[in-house]
Each structure stands twice: as C-alpha cells, then as structure tokens.
Backbone as CSV, one residue per row, in Angstrom:
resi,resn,N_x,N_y,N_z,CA_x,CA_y,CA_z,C_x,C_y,C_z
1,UNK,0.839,-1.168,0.000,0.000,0.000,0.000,0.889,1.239,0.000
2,UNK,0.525,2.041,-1.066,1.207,3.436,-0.682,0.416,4.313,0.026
3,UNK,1.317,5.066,0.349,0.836,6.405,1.449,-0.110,6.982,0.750
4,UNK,0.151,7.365,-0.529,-0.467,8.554,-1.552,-2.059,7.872,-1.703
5,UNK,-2.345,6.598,-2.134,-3.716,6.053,-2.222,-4.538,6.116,-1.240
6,UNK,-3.848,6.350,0.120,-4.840,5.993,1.157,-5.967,7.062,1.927
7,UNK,-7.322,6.782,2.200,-7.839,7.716,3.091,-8.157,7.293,4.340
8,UNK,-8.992,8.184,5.211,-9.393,7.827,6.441,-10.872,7.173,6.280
9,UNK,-11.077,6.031,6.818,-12.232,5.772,6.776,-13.308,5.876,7.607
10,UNK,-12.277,6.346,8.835,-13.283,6.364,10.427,-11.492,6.665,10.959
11,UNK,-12.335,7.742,12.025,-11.418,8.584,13.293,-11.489,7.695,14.721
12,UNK,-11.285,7.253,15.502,-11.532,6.389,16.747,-10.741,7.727,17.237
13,UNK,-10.925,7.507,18.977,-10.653,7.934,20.134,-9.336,7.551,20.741
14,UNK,-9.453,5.795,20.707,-8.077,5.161,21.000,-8.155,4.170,20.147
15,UNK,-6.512,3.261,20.125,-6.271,2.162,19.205,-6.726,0.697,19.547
16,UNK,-7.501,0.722,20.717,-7.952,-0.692,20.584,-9.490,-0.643,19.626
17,UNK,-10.243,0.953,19.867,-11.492,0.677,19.045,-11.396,0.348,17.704
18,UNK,-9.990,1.110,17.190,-10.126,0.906,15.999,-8.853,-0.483,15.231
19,UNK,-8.546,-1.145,16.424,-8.088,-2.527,16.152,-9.145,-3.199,16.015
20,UNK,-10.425,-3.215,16.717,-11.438,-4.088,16.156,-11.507,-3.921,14.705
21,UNK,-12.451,-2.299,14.172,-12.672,-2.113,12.886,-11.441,-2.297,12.239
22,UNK,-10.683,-2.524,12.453,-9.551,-2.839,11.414,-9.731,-4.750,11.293
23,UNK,-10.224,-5.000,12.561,-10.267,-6.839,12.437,-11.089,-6.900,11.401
24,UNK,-11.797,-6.492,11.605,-13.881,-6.720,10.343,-13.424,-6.585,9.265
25,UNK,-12.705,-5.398,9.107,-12.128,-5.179,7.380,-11.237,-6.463,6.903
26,UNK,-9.950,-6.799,7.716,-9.514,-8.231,7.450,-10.200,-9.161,7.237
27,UNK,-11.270,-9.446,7.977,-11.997,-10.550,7.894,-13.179,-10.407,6.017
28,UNK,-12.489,-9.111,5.949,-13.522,-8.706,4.604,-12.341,-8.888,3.239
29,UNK,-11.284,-9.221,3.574,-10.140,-9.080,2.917,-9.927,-7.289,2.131
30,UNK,-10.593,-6.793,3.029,-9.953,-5.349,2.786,-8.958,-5.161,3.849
31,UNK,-7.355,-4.239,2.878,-6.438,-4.285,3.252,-6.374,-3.031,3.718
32,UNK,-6.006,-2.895,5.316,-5.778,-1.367,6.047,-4.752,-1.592,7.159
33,UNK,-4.560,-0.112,7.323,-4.031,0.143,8.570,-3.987,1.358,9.302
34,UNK,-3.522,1.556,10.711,-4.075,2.688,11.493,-3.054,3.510,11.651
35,UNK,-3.738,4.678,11.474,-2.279,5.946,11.869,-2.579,6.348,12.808
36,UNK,-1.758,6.366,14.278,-2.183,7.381,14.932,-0.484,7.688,15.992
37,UNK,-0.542,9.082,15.992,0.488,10.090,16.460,0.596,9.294,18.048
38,UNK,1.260,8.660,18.636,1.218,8.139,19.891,2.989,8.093,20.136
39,UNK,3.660,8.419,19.617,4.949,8.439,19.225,5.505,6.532,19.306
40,UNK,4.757,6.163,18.102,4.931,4.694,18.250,4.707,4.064,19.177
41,UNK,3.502,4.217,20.279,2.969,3.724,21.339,3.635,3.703,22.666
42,UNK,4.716,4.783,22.648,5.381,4.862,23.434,4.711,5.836,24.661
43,UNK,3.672,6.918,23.985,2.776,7.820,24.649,1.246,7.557,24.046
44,UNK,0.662,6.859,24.800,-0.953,6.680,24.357,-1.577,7.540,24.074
45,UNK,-1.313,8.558,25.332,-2.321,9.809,25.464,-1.936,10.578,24.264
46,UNK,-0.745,10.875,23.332,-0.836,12.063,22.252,-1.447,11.400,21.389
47,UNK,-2.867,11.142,21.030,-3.556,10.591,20.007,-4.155,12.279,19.561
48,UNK,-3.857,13.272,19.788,-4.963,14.555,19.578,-5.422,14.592,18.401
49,UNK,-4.951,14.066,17.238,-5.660,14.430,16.230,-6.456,12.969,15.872
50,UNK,-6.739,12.145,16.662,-7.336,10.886,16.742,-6.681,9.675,16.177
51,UNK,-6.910,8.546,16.172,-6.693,7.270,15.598,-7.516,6.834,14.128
52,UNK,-6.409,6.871,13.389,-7.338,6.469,11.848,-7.260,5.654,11.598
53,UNK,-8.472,5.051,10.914,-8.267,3.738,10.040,-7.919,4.079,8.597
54,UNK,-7.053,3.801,7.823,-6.544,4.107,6.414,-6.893,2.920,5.802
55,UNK,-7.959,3.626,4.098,-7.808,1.780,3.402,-7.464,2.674,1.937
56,UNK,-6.963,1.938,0.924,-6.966,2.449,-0.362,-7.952,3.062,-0.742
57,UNK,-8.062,4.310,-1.650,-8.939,4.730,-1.974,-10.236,4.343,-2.635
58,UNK,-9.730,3.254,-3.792,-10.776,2.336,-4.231,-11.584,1.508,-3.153
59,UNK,-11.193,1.409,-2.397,-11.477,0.254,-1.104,-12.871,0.994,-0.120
60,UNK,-12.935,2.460,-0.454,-13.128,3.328,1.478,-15.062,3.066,0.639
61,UNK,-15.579,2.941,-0.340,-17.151,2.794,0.004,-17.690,1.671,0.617
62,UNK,-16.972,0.309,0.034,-16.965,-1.073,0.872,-16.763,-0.474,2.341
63,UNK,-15.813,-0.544,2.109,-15.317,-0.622,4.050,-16.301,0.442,4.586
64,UNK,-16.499,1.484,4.335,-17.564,1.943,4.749,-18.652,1.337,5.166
65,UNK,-19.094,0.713,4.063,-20.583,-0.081,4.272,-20.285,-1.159,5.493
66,UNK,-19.236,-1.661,5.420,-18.870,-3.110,5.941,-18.591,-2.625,7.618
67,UNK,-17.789,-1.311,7.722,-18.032,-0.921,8.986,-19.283,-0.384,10.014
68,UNK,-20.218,0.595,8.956,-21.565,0.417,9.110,-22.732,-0.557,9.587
69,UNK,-22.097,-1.472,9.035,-23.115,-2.847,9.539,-22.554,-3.670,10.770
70,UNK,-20.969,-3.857,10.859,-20.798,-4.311,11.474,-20.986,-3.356,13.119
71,UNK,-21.315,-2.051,12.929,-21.555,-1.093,14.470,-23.091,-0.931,14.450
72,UNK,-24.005,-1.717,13.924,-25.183,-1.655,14.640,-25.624,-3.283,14.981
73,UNK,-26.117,-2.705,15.968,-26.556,-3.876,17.238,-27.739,-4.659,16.366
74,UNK,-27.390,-6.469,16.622,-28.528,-7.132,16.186,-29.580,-6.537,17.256
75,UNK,-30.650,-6.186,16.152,-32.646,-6.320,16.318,-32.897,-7.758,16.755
76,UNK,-32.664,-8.609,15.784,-33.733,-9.624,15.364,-33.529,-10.594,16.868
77,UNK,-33.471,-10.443,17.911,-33.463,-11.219,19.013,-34.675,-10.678,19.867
C-alpha cells in the first residue's frame, strides 16, 4: 500500500477501538491500517488528532458499508 492512495475511513478515540474495525475489514479481505500520532505507542495519550483507520482509496465505500453494519446492534433477538 502506498501512502499517496490511502484515506481515512473512520477517526476512533483510542487504538484498541479501531483494532477491532480494522479486524472486520480483514476478515472482509480489505487491506488497512491505522495511523495514529502516539509516538509509536510509546505515549498513548498524544492521540490529539485521533486514531485512523486508512484503506486504499478504491477500497473506502466497501469498508464503509462493511463498517456500518458491522456497528449496529442485532434487532432480530
């Protein structure tokens, strides 16, 4: 993946929320990964400009959808 193709697909708070949504996309064989300013996890707390999920540009309406569905709660119970 290059740098230049990629967007944000979703902002998280911290890096475990968006280690899940990054699991769902794997499991979708969409290929991503997360940027976030923490100085290589050495400082958690400097996330200020948030935790991203990055997928190729061709990729971000899927993953969209695919993250969408996977954050609402089953009804049918």
């Amino acid at each position: 993946m290059t740098r230049t193709d990629l967007v944000a697909v979703r902002t998280f708070l911290n890096k475990f929320d968006a280690e899940i949504a990054k699991s769902a996309l794997d499991a979708a064989n969409i290929d991503s990964m997360i940027k976030a300013d923490d100085a290589g996890g050495a400082r958690p707390g400097m996330w200020l400009s948030g935790v991203e999920l990055l997928v190729r540009a061709e990729d971000a309406k899927r993953a969209a959808e695919i993250l969408d569905t996977t954050a609402r709660p089953d009804r049918g119970v």
